[in-house]
C-alpha positions in Angstrom: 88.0 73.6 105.0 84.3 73.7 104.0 82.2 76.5 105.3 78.6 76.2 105.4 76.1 78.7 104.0 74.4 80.8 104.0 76.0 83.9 106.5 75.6 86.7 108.5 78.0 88.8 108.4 79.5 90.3 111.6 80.5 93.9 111.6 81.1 94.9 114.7 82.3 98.0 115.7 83.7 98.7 112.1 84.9 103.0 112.3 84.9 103.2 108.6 83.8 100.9 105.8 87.2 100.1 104.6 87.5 98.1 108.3 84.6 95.9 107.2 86.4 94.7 103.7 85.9 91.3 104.3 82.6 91.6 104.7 82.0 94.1 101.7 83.3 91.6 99.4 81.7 88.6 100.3 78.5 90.8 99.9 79.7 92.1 96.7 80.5 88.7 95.0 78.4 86.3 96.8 75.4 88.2 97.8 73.1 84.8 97.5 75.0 83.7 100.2 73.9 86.6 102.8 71.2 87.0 105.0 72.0 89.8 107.1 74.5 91.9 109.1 75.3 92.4 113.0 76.4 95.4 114.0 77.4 96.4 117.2 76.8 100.4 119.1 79.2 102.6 117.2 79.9 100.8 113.8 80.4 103.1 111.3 80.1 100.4 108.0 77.0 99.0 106.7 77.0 96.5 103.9 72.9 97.4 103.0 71.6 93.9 104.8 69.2 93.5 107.1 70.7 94.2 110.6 69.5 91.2 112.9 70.7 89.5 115.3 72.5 85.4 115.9 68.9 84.1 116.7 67.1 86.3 113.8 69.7 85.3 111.2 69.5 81.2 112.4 65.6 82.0 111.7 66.7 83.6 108.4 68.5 80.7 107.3 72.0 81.6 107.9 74.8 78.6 109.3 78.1 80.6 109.6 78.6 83.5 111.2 81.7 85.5 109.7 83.6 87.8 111.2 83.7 90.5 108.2 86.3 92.9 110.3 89.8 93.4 109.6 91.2 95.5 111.9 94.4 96.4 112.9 96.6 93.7 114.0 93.7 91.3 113.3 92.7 90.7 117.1 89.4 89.6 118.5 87.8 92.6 120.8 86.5 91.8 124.1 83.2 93.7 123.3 82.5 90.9 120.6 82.8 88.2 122.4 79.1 87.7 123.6 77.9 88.0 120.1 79.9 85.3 118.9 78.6 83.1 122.2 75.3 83.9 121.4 76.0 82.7 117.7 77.0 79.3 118.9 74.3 79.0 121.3 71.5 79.9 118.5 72.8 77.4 115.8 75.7 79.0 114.0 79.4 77.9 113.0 81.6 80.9 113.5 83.9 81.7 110.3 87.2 84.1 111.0 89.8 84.9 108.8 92.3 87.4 111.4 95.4 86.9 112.7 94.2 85.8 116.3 92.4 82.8 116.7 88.7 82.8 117.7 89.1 78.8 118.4 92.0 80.0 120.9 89.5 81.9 122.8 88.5 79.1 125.8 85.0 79.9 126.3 84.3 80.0 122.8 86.3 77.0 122.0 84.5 74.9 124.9 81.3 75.8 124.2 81.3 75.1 120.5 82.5 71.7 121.4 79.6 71.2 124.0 77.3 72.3 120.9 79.1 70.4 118.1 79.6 73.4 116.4 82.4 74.4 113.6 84.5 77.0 114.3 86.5 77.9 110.6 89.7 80.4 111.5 90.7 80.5 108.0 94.1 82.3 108.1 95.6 79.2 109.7 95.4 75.9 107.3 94.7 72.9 109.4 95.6 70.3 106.8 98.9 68.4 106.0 100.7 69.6 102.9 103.2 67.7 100.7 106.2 69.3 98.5 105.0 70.1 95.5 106.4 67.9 92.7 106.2 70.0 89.3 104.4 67.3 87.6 102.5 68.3 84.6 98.8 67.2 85.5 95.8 67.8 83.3 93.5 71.0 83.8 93.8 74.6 82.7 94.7 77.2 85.5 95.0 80.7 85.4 96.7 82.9 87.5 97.1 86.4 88.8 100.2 87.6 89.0 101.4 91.4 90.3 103.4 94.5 89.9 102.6 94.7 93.9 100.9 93.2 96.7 97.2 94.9 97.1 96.7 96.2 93.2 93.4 93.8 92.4 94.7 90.1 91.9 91.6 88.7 94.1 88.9 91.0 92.3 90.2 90.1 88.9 90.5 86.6 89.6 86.9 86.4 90.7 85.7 88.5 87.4 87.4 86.2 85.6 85.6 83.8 87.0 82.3 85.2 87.0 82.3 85.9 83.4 84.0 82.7 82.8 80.7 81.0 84.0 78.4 83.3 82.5 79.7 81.9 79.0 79.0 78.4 80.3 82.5 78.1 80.6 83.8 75.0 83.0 85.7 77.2 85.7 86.1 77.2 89.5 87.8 80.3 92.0 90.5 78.8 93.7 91.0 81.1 97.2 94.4 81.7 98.2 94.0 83.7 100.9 91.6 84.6 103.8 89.2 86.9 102.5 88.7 85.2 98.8 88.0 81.9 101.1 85.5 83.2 103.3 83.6 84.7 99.8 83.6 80.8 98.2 83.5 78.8 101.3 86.9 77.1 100.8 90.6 77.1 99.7 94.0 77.9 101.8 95.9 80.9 103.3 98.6 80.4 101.4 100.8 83.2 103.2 100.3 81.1 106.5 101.6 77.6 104.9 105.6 76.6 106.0 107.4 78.3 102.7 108.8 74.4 101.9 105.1 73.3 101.3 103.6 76.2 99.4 103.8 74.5 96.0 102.2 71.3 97.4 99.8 72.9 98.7 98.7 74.6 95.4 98.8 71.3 93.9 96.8 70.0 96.1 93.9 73.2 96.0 94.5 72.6 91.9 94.5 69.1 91.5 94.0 66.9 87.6 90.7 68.2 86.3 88.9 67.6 82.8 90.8 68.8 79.8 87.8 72.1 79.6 88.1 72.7 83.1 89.9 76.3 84.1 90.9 76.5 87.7 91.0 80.8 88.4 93.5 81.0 90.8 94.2 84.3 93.3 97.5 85.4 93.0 99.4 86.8 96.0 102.3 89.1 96.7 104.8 90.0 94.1 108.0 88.6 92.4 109.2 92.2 93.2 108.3 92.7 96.5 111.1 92.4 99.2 108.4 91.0 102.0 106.1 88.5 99.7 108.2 87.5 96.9 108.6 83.6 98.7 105.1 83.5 98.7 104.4 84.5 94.9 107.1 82.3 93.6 105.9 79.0 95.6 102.7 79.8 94.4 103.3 80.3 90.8 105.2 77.3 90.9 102.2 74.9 92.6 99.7 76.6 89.7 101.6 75.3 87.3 99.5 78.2 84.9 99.0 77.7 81.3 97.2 81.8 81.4 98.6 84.5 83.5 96.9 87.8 84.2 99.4 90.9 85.2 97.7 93.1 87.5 98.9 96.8 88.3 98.0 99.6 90.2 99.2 102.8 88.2 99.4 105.6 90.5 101.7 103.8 92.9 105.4 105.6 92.9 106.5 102.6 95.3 105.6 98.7 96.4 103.0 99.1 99.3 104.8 99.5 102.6 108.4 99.8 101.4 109.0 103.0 100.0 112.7 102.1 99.0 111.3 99.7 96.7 109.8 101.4 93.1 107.5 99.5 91.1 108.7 97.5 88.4 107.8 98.2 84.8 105.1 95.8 83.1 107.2 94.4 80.4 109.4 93.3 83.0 107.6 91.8 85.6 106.1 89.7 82.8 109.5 88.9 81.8 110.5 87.5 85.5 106.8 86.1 85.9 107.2 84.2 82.9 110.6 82.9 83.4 109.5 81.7 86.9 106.2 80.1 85.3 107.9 78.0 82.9 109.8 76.0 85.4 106.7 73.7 86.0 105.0 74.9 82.8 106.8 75.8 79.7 104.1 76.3 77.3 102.7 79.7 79.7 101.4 82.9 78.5 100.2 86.2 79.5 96.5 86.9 78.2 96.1 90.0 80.0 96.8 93.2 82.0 94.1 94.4 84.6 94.8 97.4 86.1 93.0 99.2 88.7 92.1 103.0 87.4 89.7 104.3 89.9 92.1 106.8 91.4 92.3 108.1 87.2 89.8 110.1 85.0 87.5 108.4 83.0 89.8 109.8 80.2 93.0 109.2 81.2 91.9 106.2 82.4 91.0 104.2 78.9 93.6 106.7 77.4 96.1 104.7 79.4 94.3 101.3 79.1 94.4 101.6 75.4 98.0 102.6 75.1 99.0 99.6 77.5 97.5 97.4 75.2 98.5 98.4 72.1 102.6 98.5 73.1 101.8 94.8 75.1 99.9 93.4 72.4 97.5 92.2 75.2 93.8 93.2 76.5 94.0 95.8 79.3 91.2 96.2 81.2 90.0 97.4 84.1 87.7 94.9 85.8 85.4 97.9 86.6 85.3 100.3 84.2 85.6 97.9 81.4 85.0 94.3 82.7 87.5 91.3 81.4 85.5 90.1 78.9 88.4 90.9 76.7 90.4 88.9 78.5 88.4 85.9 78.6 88.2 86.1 74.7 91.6 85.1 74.4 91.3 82.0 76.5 88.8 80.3 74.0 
């Protein structure tokens, strides 16, 4: 899917800032592609745009409205319904990345056909996959891989990326899932593709490229997590990765939502992230640890980030405190 810019982004009745993620981060790492912000009575977040309405943000330049809400159980409230009508009505695609489908909703669904408007649900891939095939293609790709699910793949992936390009680097940020795809506009939900065609589908979202070229690819999930390791392992398999990037969340006693579960240790989730890699691409390394240290001292914090990399023999970073400018050094 191809999304157009530029947006508005659609808050509606966010309680807290944490509801309106989606939207944060596409105003955090592709602020040239936002006008504005709707916000509905009640909504607690604010993302510092302009609040405007459908017709004001048409006016402003905007094409897509995107739903920047993810709420709980990832349903479409009845209270937003007439913004998204008068979106359509005033000129604007409608881009959603939550579990229930805005094109499912009839009125909606009929009048953006009367219109010949585009309505994106991003979550839920509309194209035909293949199996992936393992076969070595040219390219470099990176991936982010993970101690857990939620510990900073997408936010590394994307400062990889950015500082990748700011050295005139060759490099694209492939989305794998539906908030990094509403940020660049394109890619696949990975964790919504049947489990047979994940590979192929990577494959496909990474396909030959010029010998300089780096597809940055989000990583998903964890090898070491009981609900998402399918998903990692198809993943890192369709990458095929010449560089992978371990990120970790250090104050975590447990993987996220399974408390029976502990965290693995670094050295050996690299271990099992490297033997998986190598199926499809013997010659991978790991270039990197990322770790996210904002719940840490600045102290402790680039205490432990310089102790991690000294017994790793990698950069550690965090993406925030530090950057991953060390990290890109090592790629060349």
């Amino acid at each position: 899917m191809s999304i157009k810019t530029p947006y508005v982004l659609f808050l509606g009745d966010a309680p807290d800032l944490l509801a309106g993620k989606v939207a944060v981060g596409i105003r955090q790492w592709r602020p040239e592609h936002c006008v504005g912000q709707i916000r509905l009575p009640g909504c607690k977040a604010d993302c510092g745009l302009p609040d405007m309405t459908p017709a004001e943000a048409y006016q402003k330049g905007a094409r897509t409205l995107v739903v920047g809400v993810a709420n709980r159980g990832g349903v479409i409230a009845g209270n937003w319904i007439s913004v998204l009508h008068d979106a359509l009505e005033c000129g604007l695609d409608i881009a959603a990345g939550l579990h229930n489908k805005v094109a499912d909703i009839p009125e909606l669904k009929a009048e953006a056909d009367r219109l010949g408007r585009s309505i994106f649900d991003v979550r839920h891939p509309t194209k035909t996959f293949s199996v992936g095939k393992g076969s070595r293609r040219p390219g470099k790709r990176l991936l982010t891989v993970g101690t857990d699910c939620s510990c900073g793949k997408m936010f590394t992936t994307l400062a990889i990326e950015k500082e990748m390009r700011a050295r005139g680097m060759d490099a694209d940020f492939r989305a794998t899932g539906q908030t990094g795809i509403l940020i660049v506009g394109d890619g696949v939900s990975v964790d919504a593709v049947v489990s047979d065609f994940i590979s192929g589908c990577i494959e496909d979202l990474t396909p030959d490229a010029a010998d300089d070229h780096w597809d940055v690819i989000e990583g998903q999930g964890s090898l070491f997590h009981p609900s998402f390791a399918g998903v990692t392992t198809g993943l890192i398999h369709g990458a095929q990765p010449d560089a992978l990037v371990l990120c970790h969340e250090p104050t975590r006693t447990h993987m996220r939502g399974v408390p029976d579960f502990a965290l693995p240790g670094l050295e050996e989730c690299m271990d099992l992230n490297l033997r998986t890699a190598r199926l499809t691409n013997p010659d991978v390394r790991f270039v990197g640890v990322s770790m996210d240290t904002s719940r840490l001292g600045e102290d402790e914090a680039l205490r432990l980030l310089e102790d991690t990399g000294t017994r790793l023999g990698l950069p550690a970073v965090d993406p925030v405190r530090i950057g991953v400018g060390p990290i890109v050094d090592t790629l060349g």
